[in-house]
DRENTORKOL-3810 file (N, C-alpha, C; in nm, 4 decimals):
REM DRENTORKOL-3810
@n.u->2.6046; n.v->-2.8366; n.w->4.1566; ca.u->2.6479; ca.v->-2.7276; ca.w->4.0741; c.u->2.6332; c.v->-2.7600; c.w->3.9253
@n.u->2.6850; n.v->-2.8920; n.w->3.8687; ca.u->2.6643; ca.v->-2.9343; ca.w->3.7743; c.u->2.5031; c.v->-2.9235; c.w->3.7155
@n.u->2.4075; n.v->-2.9712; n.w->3.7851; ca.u->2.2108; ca.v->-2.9489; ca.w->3.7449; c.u->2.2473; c.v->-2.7697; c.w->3.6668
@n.u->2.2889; n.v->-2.6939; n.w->3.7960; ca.u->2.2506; ca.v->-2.5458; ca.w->3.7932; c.u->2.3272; c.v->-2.4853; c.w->3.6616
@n.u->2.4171; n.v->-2.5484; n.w->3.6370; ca.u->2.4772; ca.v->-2.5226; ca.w->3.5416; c.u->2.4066; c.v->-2.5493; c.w->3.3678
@n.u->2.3706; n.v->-2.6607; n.w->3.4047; ca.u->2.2783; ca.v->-2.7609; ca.w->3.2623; c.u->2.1663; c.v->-2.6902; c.w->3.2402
@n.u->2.0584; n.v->-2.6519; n.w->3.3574; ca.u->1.9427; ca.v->-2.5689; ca.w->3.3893; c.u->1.9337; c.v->-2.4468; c.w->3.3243
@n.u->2.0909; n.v->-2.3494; n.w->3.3501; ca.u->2.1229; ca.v->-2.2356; ca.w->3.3087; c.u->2.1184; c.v->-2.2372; c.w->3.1435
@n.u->2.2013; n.v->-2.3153; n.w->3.1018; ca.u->2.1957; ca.v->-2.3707; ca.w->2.9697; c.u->2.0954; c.v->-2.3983; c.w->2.9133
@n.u->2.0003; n.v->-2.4690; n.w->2.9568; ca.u->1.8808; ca.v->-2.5074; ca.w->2.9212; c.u->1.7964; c.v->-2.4067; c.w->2.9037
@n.u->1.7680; n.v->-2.3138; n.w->2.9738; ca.u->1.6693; ca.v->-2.1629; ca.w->3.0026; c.u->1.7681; c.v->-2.0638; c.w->2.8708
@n.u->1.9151; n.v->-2.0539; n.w->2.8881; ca.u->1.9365; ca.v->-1.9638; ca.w->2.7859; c.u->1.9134; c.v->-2.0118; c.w->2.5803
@n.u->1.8931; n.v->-2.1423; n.w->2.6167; ca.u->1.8888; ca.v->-2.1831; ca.w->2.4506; c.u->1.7390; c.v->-2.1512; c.w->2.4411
@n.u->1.6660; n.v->-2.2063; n.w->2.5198; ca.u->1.5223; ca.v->-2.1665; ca.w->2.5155; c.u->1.5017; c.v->-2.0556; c.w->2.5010
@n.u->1.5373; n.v->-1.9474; n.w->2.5613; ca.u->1.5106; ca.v->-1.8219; ca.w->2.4871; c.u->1.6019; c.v->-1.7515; c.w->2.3731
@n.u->1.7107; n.v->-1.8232; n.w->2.3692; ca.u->1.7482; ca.v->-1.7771; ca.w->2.2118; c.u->1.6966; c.v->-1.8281; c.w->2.1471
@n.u->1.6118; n.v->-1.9345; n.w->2.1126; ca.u->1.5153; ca.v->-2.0128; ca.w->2.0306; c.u->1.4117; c.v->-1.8836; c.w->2.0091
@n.u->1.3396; n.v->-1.8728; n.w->2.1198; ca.u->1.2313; ca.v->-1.7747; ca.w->2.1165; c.u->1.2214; c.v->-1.6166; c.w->2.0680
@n.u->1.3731; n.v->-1.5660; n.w->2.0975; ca.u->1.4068; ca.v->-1.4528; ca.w->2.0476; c.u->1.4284; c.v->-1.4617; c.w->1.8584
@n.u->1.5159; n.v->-1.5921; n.w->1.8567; ca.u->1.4910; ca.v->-1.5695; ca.w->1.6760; c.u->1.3915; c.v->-1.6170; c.w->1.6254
@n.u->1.2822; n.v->-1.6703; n.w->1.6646; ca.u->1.1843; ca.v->-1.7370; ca.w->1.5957; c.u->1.0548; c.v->-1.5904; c.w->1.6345
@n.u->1.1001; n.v->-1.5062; n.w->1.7053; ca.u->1.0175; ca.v->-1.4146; ca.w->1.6896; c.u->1.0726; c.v->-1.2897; c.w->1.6154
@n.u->1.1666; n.v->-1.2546; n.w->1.5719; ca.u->1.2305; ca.v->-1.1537; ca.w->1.5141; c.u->1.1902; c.v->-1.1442; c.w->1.3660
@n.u->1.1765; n.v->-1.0555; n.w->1.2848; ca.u->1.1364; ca.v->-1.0263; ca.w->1.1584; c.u->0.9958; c.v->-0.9253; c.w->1.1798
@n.u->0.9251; n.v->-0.9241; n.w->1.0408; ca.u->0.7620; ca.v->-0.8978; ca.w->1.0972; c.u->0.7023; c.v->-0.9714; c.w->0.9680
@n.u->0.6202; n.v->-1.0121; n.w->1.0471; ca.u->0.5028; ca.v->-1.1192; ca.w->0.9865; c.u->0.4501; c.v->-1.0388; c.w->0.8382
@n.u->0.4340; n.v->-0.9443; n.w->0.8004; ca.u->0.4213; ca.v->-0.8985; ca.w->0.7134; c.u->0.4888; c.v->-0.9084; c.w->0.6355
@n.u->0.6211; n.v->-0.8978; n.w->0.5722; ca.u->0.7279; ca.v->-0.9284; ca.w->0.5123; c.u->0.7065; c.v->-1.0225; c.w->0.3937
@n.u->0.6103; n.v->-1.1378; n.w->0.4517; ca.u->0.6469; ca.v->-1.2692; ca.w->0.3566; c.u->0.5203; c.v->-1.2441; c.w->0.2815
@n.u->0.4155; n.v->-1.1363; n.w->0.2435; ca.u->0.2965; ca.v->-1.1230; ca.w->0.2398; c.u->0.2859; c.v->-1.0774; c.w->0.0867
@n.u->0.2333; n.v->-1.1929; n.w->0.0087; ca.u->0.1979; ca.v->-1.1215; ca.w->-0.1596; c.u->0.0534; c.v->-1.0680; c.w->-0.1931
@n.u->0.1205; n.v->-0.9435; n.w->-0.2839; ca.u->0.0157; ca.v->-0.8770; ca.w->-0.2743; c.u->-0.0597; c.v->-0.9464; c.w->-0.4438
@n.u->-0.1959; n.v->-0.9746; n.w->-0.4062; ca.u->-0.3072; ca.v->-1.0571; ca.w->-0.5012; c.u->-0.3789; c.v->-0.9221; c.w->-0.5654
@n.u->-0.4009; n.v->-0.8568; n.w->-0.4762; ca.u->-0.5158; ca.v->-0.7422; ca.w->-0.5742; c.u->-0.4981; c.v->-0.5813; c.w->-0.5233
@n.u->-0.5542; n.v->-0.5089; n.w->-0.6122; ca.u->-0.5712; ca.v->-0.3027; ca.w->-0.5161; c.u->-0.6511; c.v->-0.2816; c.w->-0.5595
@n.u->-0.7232; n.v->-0.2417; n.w->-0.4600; ca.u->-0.8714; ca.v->-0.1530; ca.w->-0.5133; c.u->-0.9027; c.v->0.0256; c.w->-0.4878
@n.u->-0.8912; n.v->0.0324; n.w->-0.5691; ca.u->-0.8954; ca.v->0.2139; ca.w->-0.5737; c.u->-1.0542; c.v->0.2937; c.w->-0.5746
@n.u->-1.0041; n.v->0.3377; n.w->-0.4697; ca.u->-1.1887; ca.v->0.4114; ca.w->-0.4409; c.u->-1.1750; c.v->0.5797; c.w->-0.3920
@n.u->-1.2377; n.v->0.6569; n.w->-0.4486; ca.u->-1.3643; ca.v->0.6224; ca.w->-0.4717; c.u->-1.3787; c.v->0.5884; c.w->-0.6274
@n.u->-1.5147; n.v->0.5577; n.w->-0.7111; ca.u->-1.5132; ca.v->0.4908; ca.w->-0.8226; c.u->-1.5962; c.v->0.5834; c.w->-0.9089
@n.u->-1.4894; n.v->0.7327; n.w->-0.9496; ca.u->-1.5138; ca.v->0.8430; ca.w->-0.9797; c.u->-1.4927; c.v->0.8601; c.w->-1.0837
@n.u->-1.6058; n.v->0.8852; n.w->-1.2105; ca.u->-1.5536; ca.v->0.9237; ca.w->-1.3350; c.u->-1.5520; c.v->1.0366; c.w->-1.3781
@n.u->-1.5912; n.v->1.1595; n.w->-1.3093; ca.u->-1.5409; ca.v->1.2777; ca.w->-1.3752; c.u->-1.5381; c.v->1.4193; c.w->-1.2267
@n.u->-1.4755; n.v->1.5159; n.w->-1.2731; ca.u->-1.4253; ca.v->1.5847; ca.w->-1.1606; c.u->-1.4271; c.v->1.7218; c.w->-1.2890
@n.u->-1.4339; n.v->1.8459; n.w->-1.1875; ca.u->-1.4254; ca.v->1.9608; ca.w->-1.2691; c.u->-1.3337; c.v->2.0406; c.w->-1.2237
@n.u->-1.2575; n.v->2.0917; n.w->-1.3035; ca.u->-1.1072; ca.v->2.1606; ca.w->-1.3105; c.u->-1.1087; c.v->2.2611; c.w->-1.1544
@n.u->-1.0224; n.v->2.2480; n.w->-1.1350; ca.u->-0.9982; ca.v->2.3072; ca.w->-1.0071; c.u->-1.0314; c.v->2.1695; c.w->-0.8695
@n.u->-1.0882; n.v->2.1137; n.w->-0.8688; ca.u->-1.1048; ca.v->2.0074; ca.w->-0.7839; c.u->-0.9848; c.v->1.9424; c.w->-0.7451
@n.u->-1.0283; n.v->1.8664; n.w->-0.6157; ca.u->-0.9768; ca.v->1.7440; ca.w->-0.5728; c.u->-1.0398; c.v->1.6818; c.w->-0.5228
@n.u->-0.9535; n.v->1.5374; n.w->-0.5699; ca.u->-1.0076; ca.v->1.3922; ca.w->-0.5254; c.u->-0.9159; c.v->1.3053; c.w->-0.4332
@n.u->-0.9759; n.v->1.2526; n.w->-0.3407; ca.u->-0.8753; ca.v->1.1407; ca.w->-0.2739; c.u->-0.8851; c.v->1.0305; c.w->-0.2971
@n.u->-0.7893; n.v->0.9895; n.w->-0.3634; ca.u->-0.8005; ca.v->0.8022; ca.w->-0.3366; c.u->-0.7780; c.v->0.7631; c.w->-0.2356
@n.u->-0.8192; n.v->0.6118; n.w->-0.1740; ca.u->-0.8090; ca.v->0.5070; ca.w->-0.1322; c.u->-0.7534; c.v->0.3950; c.w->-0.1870
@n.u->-0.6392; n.v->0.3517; n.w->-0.1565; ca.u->-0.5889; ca.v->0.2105; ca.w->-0.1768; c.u->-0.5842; c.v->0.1064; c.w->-0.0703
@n.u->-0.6917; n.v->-0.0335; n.w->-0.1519; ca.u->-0.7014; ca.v->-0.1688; ca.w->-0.0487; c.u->-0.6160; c.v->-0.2493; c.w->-0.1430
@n.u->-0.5194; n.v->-0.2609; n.w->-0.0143; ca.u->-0.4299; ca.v->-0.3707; ca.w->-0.0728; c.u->-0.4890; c.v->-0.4954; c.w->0.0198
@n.u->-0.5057; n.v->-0.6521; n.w->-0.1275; ca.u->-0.5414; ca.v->-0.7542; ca.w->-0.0579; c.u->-0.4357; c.v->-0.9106; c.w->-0.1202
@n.u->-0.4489; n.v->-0.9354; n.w->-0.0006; ca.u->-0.2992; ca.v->-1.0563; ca.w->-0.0117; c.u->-0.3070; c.v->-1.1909; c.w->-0.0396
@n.u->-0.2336; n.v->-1.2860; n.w->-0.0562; ca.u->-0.3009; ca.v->-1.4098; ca.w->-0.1313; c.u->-0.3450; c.v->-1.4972; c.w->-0.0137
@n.u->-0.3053; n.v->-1.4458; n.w->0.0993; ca.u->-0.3033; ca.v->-1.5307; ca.w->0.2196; c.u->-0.4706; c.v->-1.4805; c.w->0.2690
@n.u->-0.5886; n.v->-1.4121; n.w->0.1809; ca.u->-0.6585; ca.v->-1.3668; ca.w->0.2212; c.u->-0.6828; c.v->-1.2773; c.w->0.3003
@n.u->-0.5667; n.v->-1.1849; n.w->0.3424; ca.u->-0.6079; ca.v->-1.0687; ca.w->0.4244; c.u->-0.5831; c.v->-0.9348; c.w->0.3704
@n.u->-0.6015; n.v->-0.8131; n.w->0.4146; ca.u->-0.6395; ca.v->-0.6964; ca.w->0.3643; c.u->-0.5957; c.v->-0.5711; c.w->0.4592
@n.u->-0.5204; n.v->-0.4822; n.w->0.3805; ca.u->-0.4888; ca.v->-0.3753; ca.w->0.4686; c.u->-0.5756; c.v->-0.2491; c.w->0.3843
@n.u->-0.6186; n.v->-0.1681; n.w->0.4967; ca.u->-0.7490; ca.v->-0.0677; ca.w->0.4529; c.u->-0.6979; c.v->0.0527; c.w->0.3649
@n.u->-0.7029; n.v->0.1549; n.w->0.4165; ca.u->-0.5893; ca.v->0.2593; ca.w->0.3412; c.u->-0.4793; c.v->0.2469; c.w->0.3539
@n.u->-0.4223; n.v->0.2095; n.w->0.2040; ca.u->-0.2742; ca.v->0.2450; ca.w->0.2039; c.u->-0.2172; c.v->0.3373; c.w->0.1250
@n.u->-0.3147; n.v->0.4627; n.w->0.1153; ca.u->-0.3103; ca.v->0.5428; ca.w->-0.0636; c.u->-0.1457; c.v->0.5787; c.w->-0.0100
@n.u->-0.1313; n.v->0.6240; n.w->0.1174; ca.u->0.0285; ca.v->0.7254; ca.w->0.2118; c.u->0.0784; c.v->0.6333; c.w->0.2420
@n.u->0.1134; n.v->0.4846; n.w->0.2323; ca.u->0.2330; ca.v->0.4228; ca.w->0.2303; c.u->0.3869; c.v->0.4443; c.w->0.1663
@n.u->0.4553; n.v->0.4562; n.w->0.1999; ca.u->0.5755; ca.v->0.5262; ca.w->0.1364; c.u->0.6226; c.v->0.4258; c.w->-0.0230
@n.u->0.5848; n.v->0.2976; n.w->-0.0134; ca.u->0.6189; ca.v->0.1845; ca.w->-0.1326; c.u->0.4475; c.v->0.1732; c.w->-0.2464
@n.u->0.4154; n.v->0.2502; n.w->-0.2168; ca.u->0.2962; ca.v->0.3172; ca.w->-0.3389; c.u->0.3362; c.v->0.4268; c.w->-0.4519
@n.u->0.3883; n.v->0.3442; n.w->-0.5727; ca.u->0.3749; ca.v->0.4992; ca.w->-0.6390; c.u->0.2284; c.v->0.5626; c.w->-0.7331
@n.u->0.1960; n.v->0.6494; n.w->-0.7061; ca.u->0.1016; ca.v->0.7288; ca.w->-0.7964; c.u->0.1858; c.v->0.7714; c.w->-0.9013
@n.u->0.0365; n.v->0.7157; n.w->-1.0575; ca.u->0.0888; ca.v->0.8371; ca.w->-1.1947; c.u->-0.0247; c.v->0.8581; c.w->-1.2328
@n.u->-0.0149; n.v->0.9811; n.w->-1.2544; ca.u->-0.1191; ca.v->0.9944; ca.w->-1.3831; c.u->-0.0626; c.v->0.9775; c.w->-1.5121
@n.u->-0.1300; n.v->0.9897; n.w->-1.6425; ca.u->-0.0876; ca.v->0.9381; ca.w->-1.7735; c.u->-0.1020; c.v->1.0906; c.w->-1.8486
@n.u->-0.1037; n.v->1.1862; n.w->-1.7289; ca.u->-0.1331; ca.v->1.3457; ca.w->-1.8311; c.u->-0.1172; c.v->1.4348; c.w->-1.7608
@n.u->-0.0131; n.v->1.4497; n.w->-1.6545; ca.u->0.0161; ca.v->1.6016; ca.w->-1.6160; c.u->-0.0601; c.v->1.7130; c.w->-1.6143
@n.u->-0.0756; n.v->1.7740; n.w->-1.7569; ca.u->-0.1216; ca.v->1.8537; ca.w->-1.7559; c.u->-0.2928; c.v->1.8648; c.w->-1.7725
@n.u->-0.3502; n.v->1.7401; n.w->-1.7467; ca.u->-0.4880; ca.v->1.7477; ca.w->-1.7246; c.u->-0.5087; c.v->1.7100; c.w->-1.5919
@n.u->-0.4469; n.v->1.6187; n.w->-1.5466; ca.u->-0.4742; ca.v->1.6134; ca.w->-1.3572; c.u->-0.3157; c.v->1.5504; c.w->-1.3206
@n.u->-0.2961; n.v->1.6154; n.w->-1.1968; ca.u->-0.2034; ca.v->1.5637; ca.w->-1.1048; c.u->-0.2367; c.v->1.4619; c.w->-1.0257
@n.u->-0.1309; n.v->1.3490; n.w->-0.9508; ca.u->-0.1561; ca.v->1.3253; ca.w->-0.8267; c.u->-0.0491; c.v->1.3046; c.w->-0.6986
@n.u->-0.0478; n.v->1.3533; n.w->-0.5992; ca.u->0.0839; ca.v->1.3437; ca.w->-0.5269; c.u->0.1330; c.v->1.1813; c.w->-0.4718
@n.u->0.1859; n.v->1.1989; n.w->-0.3905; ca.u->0.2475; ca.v->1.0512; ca.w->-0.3698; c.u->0.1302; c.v->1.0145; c.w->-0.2662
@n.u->0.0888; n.v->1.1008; n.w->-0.2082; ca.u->-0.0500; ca.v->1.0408; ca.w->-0.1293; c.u->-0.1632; c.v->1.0020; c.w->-0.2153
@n.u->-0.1572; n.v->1.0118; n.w->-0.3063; ca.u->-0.2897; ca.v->0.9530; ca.w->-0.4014; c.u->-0.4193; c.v->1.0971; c.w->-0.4365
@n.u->-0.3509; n.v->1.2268; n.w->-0.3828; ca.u->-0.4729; ca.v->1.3011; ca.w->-0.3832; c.u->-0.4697; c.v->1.3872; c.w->-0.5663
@n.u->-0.5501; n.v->1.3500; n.w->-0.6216; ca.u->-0.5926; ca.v->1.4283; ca.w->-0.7530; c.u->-0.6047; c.v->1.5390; c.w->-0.7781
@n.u->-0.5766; n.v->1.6196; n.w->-0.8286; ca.u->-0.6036; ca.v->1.8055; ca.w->-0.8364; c.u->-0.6180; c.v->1.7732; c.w->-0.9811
@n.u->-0.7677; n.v->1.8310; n.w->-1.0459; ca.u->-0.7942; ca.v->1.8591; ca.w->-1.2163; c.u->-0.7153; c.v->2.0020; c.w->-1.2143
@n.u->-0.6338; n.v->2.0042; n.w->-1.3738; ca.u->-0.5566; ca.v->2.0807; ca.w->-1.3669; c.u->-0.6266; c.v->2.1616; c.w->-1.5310
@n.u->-0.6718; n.v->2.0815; n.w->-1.6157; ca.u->-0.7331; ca.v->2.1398; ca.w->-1.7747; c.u->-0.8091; c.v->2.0150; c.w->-1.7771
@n.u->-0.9027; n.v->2.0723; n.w->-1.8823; ca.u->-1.0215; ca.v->1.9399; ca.w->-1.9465; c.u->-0.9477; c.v->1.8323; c.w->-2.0193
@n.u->-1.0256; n.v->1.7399; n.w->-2.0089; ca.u->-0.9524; ca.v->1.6054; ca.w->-2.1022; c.u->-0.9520; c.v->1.4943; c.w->-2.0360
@n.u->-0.9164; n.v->1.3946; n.w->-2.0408; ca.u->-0.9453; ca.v->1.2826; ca.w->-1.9920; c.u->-0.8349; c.v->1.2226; c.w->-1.8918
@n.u->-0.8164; n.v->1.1252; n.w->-1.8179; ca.u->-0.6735; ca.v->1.1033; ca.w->-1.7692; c.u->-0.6450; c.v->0.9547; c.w->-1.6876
@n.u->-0.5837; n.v->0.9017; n.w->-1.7090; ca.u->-0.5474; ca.v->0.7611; ca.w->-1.6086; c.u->-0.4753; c.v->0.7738; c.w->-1.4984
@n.u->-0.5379; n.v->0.7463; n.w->-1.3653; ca.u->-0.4588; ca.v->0.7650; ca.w->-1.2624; c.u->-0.4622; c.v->0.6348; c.w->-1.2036
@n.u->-0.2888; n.v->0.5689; n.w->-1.1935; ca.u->-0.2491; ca.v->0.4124; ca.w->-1.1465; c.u->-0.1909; c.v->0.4043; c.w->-1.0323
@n.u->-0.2092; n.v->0.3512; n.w->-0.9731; ca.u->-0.1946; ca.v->0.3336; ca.w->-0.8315; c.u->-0.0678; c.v->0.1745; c.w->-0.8262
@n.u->0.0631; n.v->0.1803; n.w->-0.7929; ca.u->0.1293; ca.v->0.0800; ca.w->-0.8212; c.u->0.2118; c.v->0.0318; c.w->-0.6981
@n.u->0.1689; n.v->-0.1049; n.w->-0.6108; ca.u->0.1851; ca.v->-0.1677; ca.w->-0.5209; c.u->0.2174; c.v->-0.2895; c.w->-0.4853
@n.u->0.3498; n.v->-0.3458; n.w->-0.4777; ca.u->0.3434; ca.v->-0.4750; ca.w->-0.4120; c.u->0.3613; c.v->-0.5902; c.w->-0.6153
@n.u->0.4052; n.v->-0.5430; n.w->-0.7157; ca.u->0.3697; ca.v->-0.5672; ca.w->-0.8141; c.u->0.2486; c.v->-0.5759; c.w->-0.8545
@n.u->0.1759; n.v->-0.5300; n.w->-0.8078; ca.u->0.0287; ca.v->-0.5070; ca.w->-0.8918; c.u->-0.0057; c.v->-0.3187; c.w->-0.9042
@n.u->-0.1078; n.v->-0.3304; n.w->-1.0056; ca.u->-0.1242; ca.v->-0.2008; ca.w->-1.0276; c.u->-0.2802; c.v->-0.1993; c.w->-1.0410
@n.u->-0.3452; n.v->-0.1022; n.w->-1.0255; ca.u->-0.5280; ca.v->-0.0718; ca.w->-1.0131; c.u->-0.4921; c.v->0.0802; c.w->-1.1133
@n.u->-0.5633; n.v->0.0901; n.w->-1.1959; ca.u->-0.5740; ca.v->0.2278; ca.w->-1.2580; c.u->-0.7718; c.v->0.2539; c.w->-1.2770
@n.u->-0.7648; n.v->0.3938; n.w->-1.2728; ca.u->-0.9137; ca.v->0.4910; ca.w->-1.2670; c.u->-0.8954; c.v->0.5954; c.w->-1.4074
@n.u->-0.9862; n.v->0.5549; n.w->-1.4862; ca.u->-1.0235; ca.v->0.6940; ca.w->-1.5508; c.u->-1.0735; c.v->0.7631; c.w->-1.5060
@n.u->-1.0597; n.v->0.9414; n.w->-1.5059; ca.u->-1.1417; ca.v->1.0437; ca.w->-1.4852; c.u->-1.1268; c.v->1.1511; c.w->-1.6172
@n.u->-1.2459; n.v->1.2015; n.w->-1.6303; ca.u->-1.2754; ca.v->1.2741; ca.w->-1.7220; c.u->-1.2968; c.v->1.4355; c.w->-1.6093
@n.u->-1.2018; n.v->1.5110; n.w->-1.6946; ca.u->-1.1824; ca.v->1.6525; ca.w->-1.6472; c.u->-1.2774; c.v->1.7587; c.w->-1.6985
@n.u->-1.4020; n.v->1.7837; n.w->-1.6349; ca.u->-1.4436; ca.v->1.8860; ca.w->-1.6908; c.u->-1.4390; c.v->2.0712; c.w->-1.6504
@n.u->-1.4900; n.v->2.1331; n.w->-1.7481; ca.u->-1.4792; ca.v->2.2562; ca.w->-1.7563; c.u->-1.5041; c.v->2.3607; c.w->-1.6312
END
């Protein structure tokens, strides 16, 4: 009775070992090194839209593809009233003029000029 007992013990630490050494998500500990914003568009004419793409890439060398609709992305533009962009990254030219749209992730930021035409 005594083995079955030690055995029992033995099998339940082993998997509480295994249960916390797998809990979290591997992503978590992951710094973000660079963003690349595509497409690599310099001008758009009023009434349009554009979609970005955001590649976020990590120091550990790996890379997640689109993340423009991640909820911890904020989009700005630097001019309202010449182009918008929503929290998904999509652009609408709103008047002519020029405009910076930054894409801000993970402490890094990627910004695009576009020029708004007529």
């Amino acid at each position: 009775m005594k083995l079955y007992r030690m055995l029992f013990a033995m099998a339940f630490s082993a998997m509480s070992m295994v249960a916390a050494v797998g809990c979290g998500d591997e992503g978590d500990n992951k710094t973000v090194s660079d963003l690349d914003l595509t497409p690599d568009t310099s001008s758009m004419k009023k009434g349009e839209t554009l979609q970005y793409t955001l590649k976020v890439m990590y120091s550990d060398g790996t890379s997640d593809g689109d993340m423009s609709r991640h909820a911890d992305v904020e989009w700005i533009s630097s001019d309202a009233a010449t182009a918008t962009v929503s929290a998904e990254g999509l652009v609408t030219a709103i008047d002519e003029g020029t405009v910076t749209i930054t894409a801000r992730f993970g402490g890094q930021e990627e910004s695009e000029s576009l020029v708004v035409l007529p």
